[in-house]
Each structure stands twice: as structure tokens, then as C-alpha cells.
C-alpha positions in Angstrom: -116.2 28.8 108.1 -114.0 26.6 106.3 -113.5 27.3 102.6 -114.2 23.9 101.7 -116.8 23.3 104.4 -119.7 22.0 102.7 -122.8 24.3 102.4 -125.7 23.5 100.0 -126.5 25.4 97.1 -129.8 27.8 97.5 -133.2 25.2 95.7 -134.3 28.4 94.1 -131.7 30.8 92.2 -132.9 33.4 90.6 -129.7 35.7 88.7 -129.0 39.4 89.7 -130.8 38.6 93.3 -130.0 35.4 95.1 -126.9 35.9 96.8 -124.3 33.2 96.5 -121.3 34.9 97.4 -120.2 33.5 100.7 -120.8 29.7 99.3 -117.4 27.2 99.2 -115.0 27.3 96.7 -116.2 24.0 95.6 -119.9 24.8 95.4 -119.1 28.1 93.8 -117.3 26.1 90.8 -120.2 24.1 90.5 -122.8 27.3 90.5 -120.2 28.7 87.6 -120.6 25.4 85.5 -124.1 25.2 86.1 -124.8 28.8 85.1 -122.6 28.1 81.6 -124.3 24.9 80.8 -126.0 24.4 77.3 -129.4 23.9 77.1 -130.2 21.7 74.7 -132.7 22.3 71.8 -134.9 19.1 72.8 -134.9 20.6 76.5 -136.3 24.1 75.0 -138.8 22.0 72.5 -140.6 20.5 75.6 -140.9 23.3 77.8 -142.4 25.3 75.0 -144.9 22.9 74.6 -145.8 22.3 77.9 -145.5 26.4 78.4 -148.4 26.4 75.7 -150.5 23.7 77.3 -150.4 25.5 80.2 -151.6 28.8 79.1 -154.2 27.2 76.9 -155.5 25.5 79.6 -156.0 29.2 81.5 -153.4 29.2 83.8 -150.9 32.5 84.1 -148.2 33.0 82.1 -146.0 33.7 85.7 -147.7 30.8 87.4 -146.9 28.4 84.3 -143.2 29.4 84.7 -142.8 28.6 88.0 -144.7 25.1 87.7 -142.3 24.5 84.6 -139.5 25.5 86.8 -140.1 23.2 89.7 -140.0 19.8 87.5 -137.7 21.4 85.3 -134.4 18.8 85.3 -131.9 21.3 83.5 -130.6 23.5 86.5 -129.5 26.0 83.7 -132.9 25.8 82.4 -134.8 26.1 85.8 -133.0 28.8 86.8 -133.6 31.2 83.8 -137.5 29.9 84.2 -137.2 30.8 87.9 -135.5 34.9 86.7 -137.7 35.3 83.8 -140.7 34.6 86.1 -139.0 36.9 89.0 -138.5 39.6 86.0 -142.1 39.6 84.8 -143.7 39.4 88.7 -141.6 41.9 90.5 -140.2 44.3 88.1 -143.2 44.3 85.7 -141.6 43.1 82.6 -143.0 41.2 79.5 -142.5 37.9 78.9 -140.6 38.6 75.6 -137.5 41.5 77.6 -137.3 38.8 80.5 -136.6 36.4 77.7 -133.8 38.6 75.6 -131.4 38.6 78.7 -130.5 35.0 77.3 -129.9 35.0 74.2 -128.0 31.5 74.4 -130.8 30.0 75.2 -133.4 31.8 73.3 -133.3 32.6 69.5 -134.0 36.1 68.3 -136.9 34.4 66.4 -138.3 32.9 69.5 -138.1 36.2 71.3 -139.7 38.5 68.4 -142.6 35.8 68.3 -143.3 36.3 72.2 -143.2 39.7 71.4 -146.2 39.6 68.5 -147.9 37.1 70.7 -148.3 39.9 73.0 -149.0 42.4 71.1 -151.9 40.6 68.9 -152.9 38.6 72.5 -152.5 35.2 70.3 -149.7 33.8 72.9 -151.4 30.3 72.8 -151.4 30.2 69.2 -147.4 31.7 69.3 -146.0 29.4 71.9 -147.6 26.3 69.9 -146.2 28.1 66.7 -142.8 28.3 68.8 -143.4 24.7 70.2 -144.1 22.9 66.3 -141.1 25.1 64.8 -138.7 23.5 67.2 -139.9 20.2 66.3 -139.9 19.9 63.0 -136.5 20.9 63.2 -135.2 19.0 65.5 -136.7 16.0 63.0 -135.2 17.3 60.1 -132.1 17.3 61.7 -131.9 13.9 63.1 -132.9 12.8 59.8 -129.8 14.5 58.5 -127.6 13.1 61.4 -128.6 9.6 60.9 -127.9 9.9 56.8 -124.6 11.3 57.9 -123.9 8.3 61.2 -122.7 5.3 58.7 -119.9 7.3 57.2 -118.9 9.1 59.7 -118.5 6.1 61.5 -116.8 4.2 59.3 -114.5 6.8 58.2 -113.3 7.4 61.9 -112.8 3.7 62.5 -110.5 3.9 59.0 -108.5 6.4 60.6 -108.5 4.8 63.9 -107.3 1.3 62.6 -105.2 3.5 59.9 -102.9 5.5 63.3 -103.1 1.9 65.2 -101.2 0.1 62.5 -98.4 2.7 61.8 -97.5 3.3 65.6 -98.1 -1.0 66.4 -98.0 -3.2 64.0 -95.2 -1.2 61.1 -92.6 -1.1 63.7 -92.5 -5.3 64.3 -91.5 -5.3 60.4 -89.2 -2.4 60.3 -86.2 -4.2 62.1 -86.8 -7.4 60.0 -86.6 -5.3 56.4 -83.8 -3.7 57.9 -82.3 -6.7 58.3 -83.1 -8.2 55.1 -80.9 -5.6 53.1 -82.5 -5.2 50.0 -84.1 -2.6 48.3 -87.6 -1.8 49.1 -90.6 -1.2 47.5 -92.1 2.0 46.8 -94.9 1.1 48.7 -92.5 -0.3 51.5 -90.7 2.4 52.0 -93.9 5.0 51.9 -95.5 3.2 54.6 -92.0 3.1 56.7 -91.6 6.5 56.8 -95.2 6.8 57.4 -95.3 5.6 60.6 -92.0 7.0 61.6 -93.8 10.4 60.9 -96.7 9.6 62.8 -94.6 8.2 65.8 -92.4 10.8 66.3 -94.2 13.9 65.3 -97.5 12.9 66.8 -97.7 16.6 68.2 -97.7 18.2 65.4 -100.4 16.1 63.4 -102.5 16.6 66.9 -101.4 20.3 66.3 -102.5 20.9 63.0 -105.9 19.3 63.6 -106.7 20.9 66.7 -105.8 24.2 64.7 -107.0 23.5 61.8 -110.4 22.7 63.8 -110.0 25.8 65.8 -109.7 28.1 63.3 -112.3 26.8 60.8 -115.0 26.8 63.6 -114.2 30.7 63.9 -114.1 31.0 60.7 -117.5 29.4 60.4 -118.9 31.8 62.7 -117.6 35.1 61.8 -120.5 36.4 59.7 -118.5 36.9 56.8 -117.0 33.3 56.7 -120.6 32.0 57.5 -122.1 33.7 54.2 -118.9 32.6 52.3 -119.6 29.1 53.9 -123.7 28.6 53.1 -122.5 30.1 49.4 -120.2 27.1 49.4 -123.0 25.2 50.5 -125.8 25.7 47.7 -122.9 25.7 45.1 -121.7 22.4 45.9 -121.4 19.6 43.6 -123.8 16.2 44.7 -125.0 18.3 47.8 -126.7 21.4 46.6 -130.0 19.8 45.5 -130.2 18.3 48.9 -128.7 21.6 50.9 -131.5 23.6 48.7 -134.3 21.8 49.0 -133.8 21.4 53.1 -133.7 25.1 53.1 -137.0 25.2 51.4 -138.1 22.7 53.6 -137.6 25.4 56.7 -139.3 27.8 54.8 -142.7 26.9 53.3 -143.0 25.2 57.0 -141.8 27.8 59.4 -143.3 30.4 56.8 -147.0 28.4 57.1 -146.7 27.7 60.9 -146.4 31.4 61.5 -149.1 32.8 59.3 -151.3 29.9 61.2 -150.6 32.3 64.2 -152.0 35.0 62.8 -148.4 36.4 62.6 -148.6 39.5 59.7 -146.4 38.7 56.7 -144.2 41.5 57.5 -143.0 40.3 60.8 -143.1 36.4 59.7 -140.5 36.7 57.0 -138.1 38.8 59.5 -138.7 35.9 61.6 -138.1 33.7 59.0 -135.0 35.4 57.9 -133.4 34.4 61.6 -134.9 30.9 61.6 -133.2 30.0 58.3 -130.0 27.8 59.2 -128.5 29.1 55.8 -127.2 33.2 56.5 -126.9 33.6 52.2 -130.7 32.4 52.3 -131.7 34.3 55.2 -130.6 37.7 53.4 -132.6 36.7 50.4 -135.3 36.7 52.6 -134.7 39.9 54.3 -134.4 41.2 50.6 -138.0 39.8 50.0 -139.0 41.4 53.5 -137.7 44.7 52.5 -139.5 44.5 48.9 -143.1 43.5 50.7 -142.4 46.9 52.3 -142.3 48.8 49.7 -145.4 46.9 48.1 -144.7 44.2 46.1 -147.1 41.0 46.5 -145.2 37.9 48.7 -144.4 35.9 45.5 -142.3 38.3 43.7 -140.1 38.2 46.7 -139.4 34.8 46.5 -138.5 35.0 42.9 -135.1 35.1 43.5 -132.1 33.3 42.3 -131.3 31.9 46.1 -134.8 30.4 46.2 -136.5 27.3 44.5 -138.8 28.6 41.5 -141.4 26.2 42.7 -141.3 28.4 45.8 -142.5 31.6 44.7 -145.0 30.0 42.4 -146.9 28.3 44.7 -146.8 31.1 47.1 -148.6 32.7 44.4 -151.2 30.4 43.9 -151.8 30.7 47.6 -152.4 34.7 47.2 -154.5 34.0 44.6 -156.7 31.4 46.4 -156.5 33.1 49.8 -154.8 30.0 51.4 -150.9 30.7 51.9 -150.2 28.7 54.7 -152.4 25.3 53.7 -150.3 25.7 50.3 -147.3 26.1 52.0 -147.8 23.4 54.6 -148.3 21.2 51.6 -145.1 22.1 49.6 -143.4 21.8 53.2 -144.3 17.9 53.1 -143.6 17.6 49.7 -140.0 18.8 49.9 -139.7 17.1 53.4 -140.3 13.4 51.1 -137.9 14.3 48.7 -135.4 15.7 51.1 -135.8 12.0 52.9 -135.4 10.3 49.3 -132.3 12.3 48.6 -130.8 11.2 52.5 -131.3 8.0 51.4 -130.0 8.1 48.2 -126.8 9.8 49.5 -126.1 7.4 52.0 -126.5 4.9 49.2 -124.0 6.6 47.4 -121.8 6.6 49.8 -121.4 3.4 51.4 -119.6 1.5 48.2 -117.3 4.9 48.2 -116.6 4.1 51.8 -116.2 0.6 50.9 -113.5 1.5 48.1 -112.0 3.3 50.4 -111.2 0.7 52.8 -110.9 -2.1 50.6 -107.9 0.2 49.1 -106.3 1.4 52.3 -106.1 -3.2 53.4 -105.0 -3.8 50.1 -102.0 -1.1 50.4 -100.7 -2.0 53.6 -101.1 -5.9 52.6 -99.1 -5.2 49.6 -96.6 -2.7 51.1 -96.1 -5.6 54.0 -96.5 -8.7 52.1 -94.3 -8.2 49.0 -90.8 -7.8 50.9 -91.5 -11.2 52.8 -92.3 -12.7 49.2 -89.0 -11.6 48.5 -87.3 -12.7 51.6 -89.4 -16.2 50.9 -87.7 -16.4 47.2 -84.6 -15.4 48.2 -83.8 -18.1 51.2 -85.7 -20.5 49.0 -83.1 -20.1 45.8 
């Protein structure tokens, strides 16, 4: 057979047993790509919930999967489905090991929530818990992402229009000053050797970024730079109230989702600790785990520095009363309104900055342009 000859890829693949081995060099590529393809935290958020309809509507956990996996449109995503079912069917697995081979895809949270699903036989109640979770985050998020468009936006066109103007338009008045003689202004000169810079080393402004990207992204996620990084985070200035009270947010509602689900308070904070987008948080919470453990009531755990006071006291108020999550669920909305006040009052905040900003980079170049031709003007004039 021809190594390129064309040879369909098997409907069904399930990993460690579908044999794919004599397919063309072509297809194989494709298979590689496929298998190393995201899956995106929308994808996961509607197969959880349609995972949890399914069950609560009676039908098997290893018969749900394969439905799922059939109008499944993420081959990455219908393949795992397909494996995890294969896992559970012929090698007698649980639903929460088949899921730990993918750790890509599937949190540790997600996993360890499976896993008390079934143990306490609650997975209904866990997969909805799983479902909800995923959600509201996925909201809080594009909340965050549409404060954040506008000046992203705008800032990218600046430097867009910014490179465009000292490798185009600069260069038509370099000869002409050149040839006019006279000394040049500061702000001439500056902007001259600007775009001399940016035309001829090019490669190493592309270098320094893509570096500079590079190594900050692994920085980022090293856990040591990620603590030192969420640190940064809750310290500061104009952000911390908003980083802070988003991190509440996560965990009065993740906190009162799970204990909905009948998950024990133990197992929801070490949950909670992994759900947490914040690492510095997260071990704050481990810390209040740890000091449950050893007998302390919920409250005093959350009596931390890390955490808002408000926090801890209404998670006491909720021991007291016998009604955690419904308390929790509340302060979860609460926070989630001011979080949306304080989005809106950044973005507020920063749109005349953003402004400034380019009314100051137009009024530069104008000036640093402008003022030799003034000259030039008053000079052939006289």
C-alpha cells in the first residue's frame, strides 16, 4: 500500500486498543493532532450536564457515555468518552480511575467529586454539582474577559498603528529633514531613530517579546512562580479588591454547591482548595482543611488573613443556624454583584486612561513631524 494512499480513520477509537498503526502518514498526523487537541471548558460544561440528565433520568452510567460519545463533536472529546466507557465495561473500572488517565481534560476536583459520588451513591447530585461549578465559572470569567476586551483592544491597535507609522510613514520624512539641514528637534530626532530601530532590528524586538512571553508563561506555571504571582495578585494596587472578592466569589459558591451534594466538609474544602484559580488562596484553604481535622469548627478556618472577614463570619452564622450552604449561596450572589460593579467601574476607569494615552502618542508624532516643516515653512518664507 502506498504511504500516502488514502485509508479512513477507524469511527470508533478507543486508546491503548484500537490499532492504528498501519494507517498513512497523512492520516496518522491527523490522529496525533486529534489526540493533542484541547478540549475546551464549554465542551466539558455541556457534557457534564447532559452526563447528569442522563443518569437522572435512569439510564447507565456506561450506556450514557456512549450515547454522549456518538453526538459528541470534539473527536478529542469523543474519543476519551468512547475509553473511559471501554475502561469501566471491560476492565471493571470506576468511573472516577477511567477519568484520572486525563488529567488534561479532567481537573483533580472533577475527578475526587466522581469519586465521593461513588462512594456516598449521590452521582446525580455530584455530576449536576460538577455541571453548575463549571458554569458559574465559565460566567465569571467571560464577565472578566469582556471588562478586559475594550482595552486590550485598543491598546493593541495603539501599538499596531504605533509599528505602522515608524516602518511607513517616518521614512517619507527622513530624506526631506535630511535635506533641510538644520538641527532637529528633540522630539524629531527621537522619533527618527525610533523607527530606524524598529526597521532594522525588527528581530530582536520580535525576540525579546517572544522570550520575554516564553519565559514568563513558565514562570507562571512553575508552582513557585505561581504562588509568587497570585501574591502579586491580592497585593496589587486598584486590582486587589476586585482579584479578592472574585476569589470569594469561587468560594462561598463552589463551597455551597458541594455541600448541596451532600459532599462532607472534609472532602469539599480539599476540593475547594484545587478549584480555587488563586494557588496562595488555595493553601489557605488547605490550611483551614487541615485545622477542621484536627477539630476546629469551619469558621475559624476561614479566619485567615488570605480570606475576606465577612467570609468566616457568615460561615459562622451558617453553623449556628444549621444552613451553610443557603448562607453561602447568598454571600456567593452578593460578591458576584459587586464583583460586576467593580468590572464595570474598572473599565470606566480605564477607558479615559486609554484615551490619554492615545491622544498623547497623535499629539507626539504630530509634533515631532509637524514642527521641522513649520520651520522649513518660515525659513523659505523669510
Amino acid at each position: 500500500m502506498n504511504l500516502f494512499e488514502k485509508k479512513k480513520a477507524p469511527k470508533k477509537v478507543i486508546y491503548g486498543v484500537t490499532d492504528r498503526s498501519d494507517l498513512p502518514f497523512l492520516e496518522q498526523v491527523n490522529e496525533f493532532l486529534i489526540d493533542h487537541s484541547p478540549v475546551k471548558t464549554k465542551e466539558k460544561a455541556l457534557f457534564f450536564n447532559s452526563f447528569q440528565l442522563m443518569v437522572s433520568s435512569g439510564i447507565r452510567l456506561t450506556q450514557a457515555l456512549d450515547m454522549l460519545a456518538r453526538r459528541m463533536r470534539n473527536q478529542r472529546l469523543k474519543r476519551i468518552l468512547y475509553t473511559v466507557r471501554y475502561d469501566m465495561t471491560e476492565r471493571g473500572t470506576s468511573l472516577s480511575a477511567a477519568m484520572q488517565k486525563y488529567p488534561r481534560v479532567f481537573q483533580p476536583a472533577e475527578i475526587k467529586m466522581v469519586y465521593s459520588g461513588e462512594l456516598t451513591g449521590k452521582m446525580e447530585d455530584v455530576l449536576d454539582t460538577i455541571a453548575k461549578r463549571i458554569q458559574k465559572n465559565l460566567e465569571l470569567d467571560a464577565r472578566i474577559r469582556n471588562a478586559l476586551m475594550y482595552p486590550a483592544t485598543v491598546l493593541g491597535a495603539i501599538v499596531l498603528a504605533s509599528v505602522v507609522v515608524l516602518t511607513f510613514v517616518v521614512p517619507r520624512f527622513e530624506t526631506l529633514f535630511a535635506d533641510f539641514g538644520a538641527d532637529l528637534p528633540f522630539a524629531t530626532k527621537f522619533l527618527l531613530n525610533s523607527s530606524t530601530f524598529v526597521r532594522e532590528s525588527w528581530w530582536l524586538i520580535a525576540t525579546i517579546i517572544v522570550a520575554g512571553i516564553f519565559l514568563f508563561r513558565n514562570w507562571v506555571r512553575s508552582e513557585d512562580g505561581r504562588r509568587q504571582w497570585d501574591g502579586m495578585l491580592l497585593k496589587m494596587p486598584l486590582i486587589h479588591s476586585l482579584v479578592n472578592n472574585i476569589q470569594t466569589t469561587r468560594i462561598a459558591g463552589n463551597f455551597s454547591t458541594m455541600m448541596r451534594a451532600g459532599i462532607p466538609v472534609i472532602k469539599a474544602l480539599r476540593i475547594l482548595s484545587e478549584v480555587v484559580t488563586n494557588r496562595v488562596v488555595g493553601d489557605a484553604i488547605l490550611e483551614a482543611e487541615h485545622q477542621v481535622r484536627r477539630g476546629k469548627q469551619v469558621h475559624e478556618g476561614f479566619q485567615q488573613d488570605v480570606f475576606d472577614p465577612v467570609l468566616g463570619e457568615v460561615i459562622e452564622v451558617g453553623e449556628q443556624s444549621g444552613s451553610i450552604p443557603e448562607i453561602l449561596e447568598k454571600t456567593a450572589a452578593q460578591y458576584q454583584m459587586e464583583v460586576d460593579a467593580q468590572l464595570r467601574n474598572l473599565t470606566t476607569l480605564i477607558e479615559p486612561i486609554v484615551i490619554i494615552l492615545v491622544g498623547g502618542a497623535v499629539l507626539f508624532m504630530a509634533f515631532a513631524i509637524l514642527t521641522p516643516i513649520f520651520k522649513m515653512q518660515q525659513m523659505f518664507a523669510g
